[in-house]
N, C-alpha and C positions, 0 to 999 in steps of 0.2 A: 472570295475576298478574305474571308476569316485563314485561309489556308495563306495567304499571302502573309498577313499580318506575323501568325504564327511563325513563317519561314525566316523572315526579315528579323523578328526578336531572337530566334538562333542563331542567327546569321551573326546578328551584332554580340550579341552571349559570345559564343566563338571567336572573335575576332579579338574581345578583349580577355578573355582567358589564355588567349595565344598570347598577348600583349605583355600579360600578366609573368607569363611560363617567361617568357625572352627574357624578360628584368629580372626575373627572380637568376635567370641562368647567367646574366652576365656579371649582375652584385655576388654568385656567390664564385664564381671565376674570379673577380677583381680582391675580392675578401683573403680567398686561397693563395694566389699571387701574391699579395700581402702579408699573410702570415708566416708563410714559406721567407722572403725575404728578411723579414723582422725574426725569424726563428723564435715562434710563438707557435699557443694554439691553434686551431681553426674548430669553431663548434658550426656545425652546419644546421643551418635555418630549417624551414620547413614549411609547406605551400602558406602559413600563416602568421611565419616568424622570418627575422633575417638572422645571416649567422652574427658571431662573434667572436672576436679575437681577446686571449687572454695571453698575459706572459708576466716574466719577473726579470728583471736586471739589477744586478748588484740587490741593494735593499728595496729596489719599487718594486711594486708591482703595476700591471699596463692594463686597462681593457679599453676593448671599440666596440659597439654594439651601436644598439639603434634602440631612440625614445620616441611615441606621440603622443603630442600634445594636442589638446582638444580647445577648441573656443567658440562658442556656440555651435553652429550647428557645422563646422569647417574642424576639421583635423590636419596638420602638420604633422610627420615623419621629419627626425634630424640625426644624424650620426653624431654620435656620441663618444670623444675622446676624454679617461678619465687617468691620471695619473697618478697614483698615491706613494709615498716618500717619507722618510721617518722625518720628525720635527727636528730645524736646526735648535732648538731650544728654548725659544721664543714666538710664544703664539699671535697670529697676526692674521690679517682678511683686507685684501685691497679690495677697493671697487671706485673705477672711472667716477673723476670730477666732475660732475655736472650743476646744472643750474641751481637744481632741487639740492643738491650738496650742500650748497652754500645758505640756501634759507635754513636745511636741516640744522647746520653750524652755528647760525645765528643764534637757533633756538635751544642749543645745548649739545648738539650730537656731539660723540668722540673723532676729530680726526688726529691722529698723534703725528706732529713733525720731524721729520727726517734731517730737517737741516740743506735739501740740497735743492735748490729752488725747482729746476727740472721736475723732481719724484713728488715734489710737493705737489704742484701745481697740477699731477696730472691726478695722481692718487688720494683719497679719501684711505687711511690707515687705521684699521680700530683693534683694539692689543688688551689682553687684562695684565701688559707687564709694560707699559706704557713706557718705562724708565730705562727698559734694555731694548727697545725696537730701533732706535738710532745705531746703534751698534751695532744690532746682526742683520740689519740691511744695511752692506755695506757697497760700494761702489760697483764692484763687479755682478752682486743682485741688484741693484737698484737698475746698472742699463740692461740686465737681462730682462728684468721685467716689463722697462719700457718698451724694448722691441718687442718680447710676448703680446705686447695690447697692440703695438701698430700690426702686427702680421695676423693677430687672431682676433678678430673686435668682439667683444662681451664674453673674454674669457675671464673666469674666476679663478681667484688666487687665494691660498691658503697658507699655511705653512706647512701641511702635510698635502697638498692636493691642488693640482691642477686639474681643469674642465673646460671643455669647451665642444660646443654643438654647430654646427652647420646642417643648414635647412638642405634635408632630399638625403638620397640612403648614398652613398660612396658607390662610384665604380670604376674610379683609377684610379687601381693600385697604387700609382708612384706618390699620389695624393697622400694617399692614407698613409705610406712608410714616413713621409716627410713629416707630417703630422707630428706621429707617434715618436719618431727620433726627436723634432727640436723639443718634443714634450718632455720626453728623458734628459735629453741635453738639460735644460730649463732647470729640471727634478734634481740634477747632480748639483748645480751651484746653489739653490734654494737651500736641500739639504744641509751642503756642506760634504757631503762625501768625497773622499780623496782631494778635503782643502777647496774645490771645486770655490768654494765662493771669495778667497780674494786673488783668484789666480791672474787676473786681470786687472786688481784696482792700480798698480805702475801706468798701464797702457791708458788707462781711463783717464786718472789724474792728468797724464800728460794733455789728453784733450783735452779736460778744462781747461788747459793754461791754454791752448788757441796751437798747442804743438803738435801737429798732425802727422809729420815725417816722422817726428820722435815717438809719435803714439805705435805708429804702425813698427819700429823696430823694439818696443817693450813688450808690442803685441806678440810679433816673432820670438821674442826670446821667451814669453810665457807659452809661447805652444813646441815651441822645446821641450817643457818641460812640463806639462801636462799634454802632449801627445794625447793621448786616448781618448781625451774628451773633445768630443765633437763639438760641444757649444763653444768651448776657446779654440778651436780650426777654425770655423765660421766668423769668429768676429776677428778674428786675423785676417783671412781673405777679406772681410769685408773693409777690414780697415788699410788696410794694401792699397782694395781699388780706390778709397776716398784719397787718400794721400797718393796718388798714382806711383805707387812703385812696380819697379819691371817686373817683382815676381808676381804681381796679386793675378794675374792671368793663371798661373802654375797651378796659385793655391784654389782658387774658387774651380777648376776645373777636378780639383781633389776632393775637393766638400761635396759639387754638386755630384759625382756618382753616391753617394749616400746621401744628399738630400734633393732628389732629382726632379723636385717639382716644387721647389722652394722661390717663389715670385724674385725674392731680393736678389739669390746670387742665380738665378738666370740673369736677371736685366743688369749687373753690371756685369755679369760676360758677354752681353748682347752691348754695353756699352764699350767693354774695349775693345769688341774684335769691329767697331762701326769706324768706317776712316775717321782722322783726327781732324777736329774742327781746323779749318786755316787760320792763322796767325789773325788776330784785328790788323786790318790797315791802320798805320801811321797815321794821327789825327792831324786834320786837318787845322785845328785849333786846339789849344789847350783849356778853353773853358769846359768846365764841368758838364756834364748833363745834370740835366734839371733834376732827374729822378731824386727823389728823397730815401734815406734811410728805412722810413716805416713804409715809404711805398713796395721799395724791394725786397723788403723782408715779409710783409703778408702776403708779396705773392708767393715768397720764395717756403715761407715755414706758417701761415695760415692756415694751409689744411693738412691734413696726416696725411703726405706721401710716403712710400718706400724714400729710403736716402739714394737710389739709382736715378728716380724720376725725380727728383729733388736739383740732383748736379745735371740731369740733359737741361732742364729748364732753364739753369743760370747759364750754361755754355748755350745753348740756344736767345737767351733773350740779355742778358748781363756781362758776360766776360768780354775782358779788352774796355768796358766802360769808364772816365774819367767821372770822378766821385767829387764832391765839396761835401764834407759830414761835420758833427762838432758831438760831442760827447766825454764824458769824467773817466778819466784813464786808470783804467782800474789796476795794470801792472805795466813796469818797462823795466828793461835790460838790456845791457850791449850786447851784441853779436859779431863773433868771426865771419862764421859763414851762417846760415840759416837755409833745410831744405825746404819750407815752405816761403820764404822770400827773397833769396837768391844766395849768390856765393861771395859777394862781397861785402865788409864790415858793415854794420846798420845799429838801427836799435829797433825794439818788438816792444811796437806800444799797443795793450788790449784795452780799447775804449769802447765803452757803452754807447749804441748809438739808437737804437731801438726798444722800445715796448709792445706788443702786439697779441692779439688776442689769439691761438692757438685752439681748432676742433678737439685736440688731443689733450694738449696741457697746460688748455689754462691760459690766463696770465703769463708772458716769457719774456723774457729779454733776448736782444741780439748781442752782438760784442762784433768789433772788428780787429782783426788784427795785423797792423799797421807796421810797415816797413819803411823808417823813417831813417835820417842821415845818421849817422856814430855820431858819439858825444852829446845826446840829448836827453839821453834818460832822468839827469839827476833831477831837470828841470821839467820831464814831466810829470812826475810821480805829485800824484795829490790835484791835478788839475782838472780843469776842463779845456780842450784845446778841440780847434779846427782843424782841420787836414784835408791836403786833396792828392787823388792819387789813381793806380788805375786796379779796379777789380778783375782778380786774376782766377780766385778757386772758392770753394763753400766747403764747410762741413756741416751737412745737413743734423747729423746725429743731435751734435754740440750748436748747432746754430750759430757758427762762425762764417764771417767772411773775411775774406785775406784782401789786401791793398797794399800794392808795392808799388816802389817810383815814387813816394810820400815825402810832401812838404808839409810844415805845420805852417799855418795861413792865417791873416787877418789879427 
C-alpha cells in the first residue's frame, strides 16, 4: 500500500512538472516572438523566473516582465507593461473617477479641471502646476487617454509613465506587440515628441461640434502629415469606420498588421466586411416611438463599450427609429450639403437631450444632432425646442446621435 501511495505522489509530482515545463516553453516562445517583432530584447527566464522584454524607441524606454502579488495566503502572477517617456513639462497622475473620488473631493482632495466635461468627468487629475495642466492636456491627449482607460482598465498615467498589468503571464505574442505599440503610441502624444500631441485637436474639435464626416477628413489630413505615428493611423481608421467612409476598410486593415490583436480595430473590420443592415421599412405611421432620450442613451453609452459595439447596438436595436425629443440647443448653422445629414440644404441643430450616468465617466451628457429645414437657425440658437425626426448614426466616442428628416414640433 505504502508503495502505491509513494507511486501515485510521483506520478502527480511529474505530471505537474511536465505542466510546469509546457508553460514555461510556450511563454518563453510567445515572449521571443514578441520581442523579435517589436525589435527589442529578450532576457530569458529561468525554471523560476519568466523572461522579459526590454527596448527603447525614440526617447522611451519599454519593458514587459512579470509581477506577484501576494494576499493572504493566495498569490496572483500579472504581466507587467511599463512605458517611461520624458515629461511634456507639466507634472500630472490621472486615476478613474469613482465613488470614493467624490467623498475624497468633498473632503479636500486635489482634482484639477480640464475644462472639458468628457476628461473631467472620467478623470480625478492631481498636478503641483495645477495652473498649466489645462493646457498641456490638450484635446488630442485628453481622447488618447480616454481611449487608454476604455481598452486598458486600471491603467495608470503619469506624465513620464505608463503601466498597466493584466492577471496570468502572456502567451500571445500578437497580444503583447499590440500592448507595447498602443503603449508607445500613447508615450509619443503624452510626450509631445514630433508635436505628437495636438496632431489631432482639428479632427477632435470637429467631433465636438457633432461633425463626424468633417472629423474623419481633418483626421486624413493629420495622418498625412504625421504618418509615422501610429497612434494618429489608428484614430483615423477608427474615425473612418465611425463616419463610414469608403476608405476606413483600407485604413484599419493597414493599422491592424501592427496592431494585430487590437479588440477595437478587429471589430470594426468585423463590422464592415458583416452585410449592411437593410434599409428600415417605410413607417407605417409617423408617430414617434415612445422610447425616450435617456432610455436610449443608457443603453447606448451606460456602460464602457469599445465604440464598435457601441454602433452594432444602435443599428441592431435604434436605427431607422422615429424620435419626439426636446432639449436647449446648444449650436445651429445653415448647410449646403451636410455628409452626416444628407445632400440637400438644412440647418445642424446640436441640442442637448440627455443626462446619464456613465461606468467610465461619470456624469455625461448626450447631444443630438439634428437635420432640420434651412432657414431656421437664427431662430434656434439660444432655445429650448422639440423635434421629431428619424435616427440614422451614433458616435459613440463623442456621445452623439444624428436625426434627419427633422421637424421642430409643438
Amino acid at each position: 500500500m505504502e508503495g502505491l501511495i509513494f507511486f501515485g505522489i510521483f506520478l502527480i509530482g511529474g505530471i505537474v512538472m511536465f505542466a510546469v515545463r509546457a508553460q514555461k516553453q510556450r511563454v518563453a516562445a510567445a515572449w521571443n516572438v514578441a520581442a523579435r517583432q517589436l525589435g527589442m530584447d529578450i532576457h530569458q527566464g529561468s525554471t523560476f523566473s519568466n523572461p522579459k522584454i526590454t527596448g527603447r524607441v525614440d526617447e522611451m524606454s519599454i519593458r514587459v516582465d512579470t509581477v506577484t502579488r501576494n494576499s493572504g495566503n493566495n498569490s496572483q502572477t500579472f504581466t507587467r507593461y511599463r512605458v517611461k517617456y520624458p515629461s511634456p513639462g507639466v507634472d500630472f497622475e490621472l486615476q478613474r473617477q469613482t465613488g470614493f473620488s467624490t467623498i475624497t473631493k468633498f473632503f479636500g482632495a486635489q482634482d484639477v479641471e480640464i475644462g472639458d466635461q468628457r476628461f473631467d468627468d472620467a478623470f480625478v487629475v492631481k498636478s503641483d502646476q495645477p495652473d498649466m495642466v489645462a493646457a498641456a492636456i490638450t484635446p488630442t491627449r485628453r481622447t488618447t487617454l480616454l481611449q487608454l482607460t476604455a481598452a486598458f482598465p486600471g491603467i495608470r498615467i503619469k506624465d513620464t509613465q505608463l503601466q498597466w498589468e493584466k492577471r496570468g503571464v502572456a502567451t500571445n505574442p500578437d497580444h503583447i506587440v499590440t500592448v507595447v505599440r498602443r503603449l508607445i503610441g500613447a508615450g509619443f502624444v503624452i510626450s509631445g515628441i514630433d508635436g505628437a500631441e495636438r496632431a489631432l485637436d482639428d479632427a477632435i474639435a470637429a467631433r465636438n461640434e457633432g461633425e463626424l464626416g468633417e472629423a474623419a477628413e481633418r483626421a486624413r489630413e493629420a495622418s498625412g502629415a504625421f504618418r509615422e505615428l501610429l497612434e494618429v493611423r489608428r484614430m483615423e481608421a477608427e474615425t473612418a469606420a465611425e463616419a463610414g467612409a469608403p476608405e476606413a476598410a483600407e485604413l484599419l486593415a493597414e493599422v491592424a498588421v501592427e496592431l494585430p490583436d487590437d479588440d477595437e480595430i478587429r471589430g470594426w473590420q468585423e463590422r464592415i466586411a458583416a452585410p449592411p443592415k437593410p434599409a428600415p421599412a417605410p413607417a407605417a405611421s409617423t408617430e414617434p416611438d415612445p422610447i425616450t432620450a435617456d432610455e436610449i442613451s443608457q443603453e447606448l453609452f451606460g456602460e464602457s463599450r469599445l465604440s464598435f459595439e457601441t454602433s452594432r447596438l444602435f443599428d441592431e436595436q435604434f436605427n431607422g427609429k422615429i424620435v419626439r425629443w426636446s432639449g436647449p440647443v446648444k449650436s445651429a448653422r445653415e448647410y449646403r450639403r451636410d455628409s452626416d445629414l444628407g445632400e440637400e440644404p438644412g440647418t445642424r441643430a446640436v441640442v442637448t437631450v440627455a443626462q446619464i450616468e456613465n461606468d467610465l465617466y461619470g456624469q455625461t451628457t448626450v447631444d443630438a444632432v439634428v437635420g432640420l429645414p434651412p432657414g431656421t437657425s437664427n431662430v434656434l440658437r439660444g432655445q429650448t425646442v422639440t423635434f421629431q425626426g428619424t435616427l440614422t448614426k451614433v458616435d459613440a466616442m463623442m456621445r452623439n446621435l444624428f436625426v434627419t428628416e427633422a421637424q421642430v414640433v409643438g
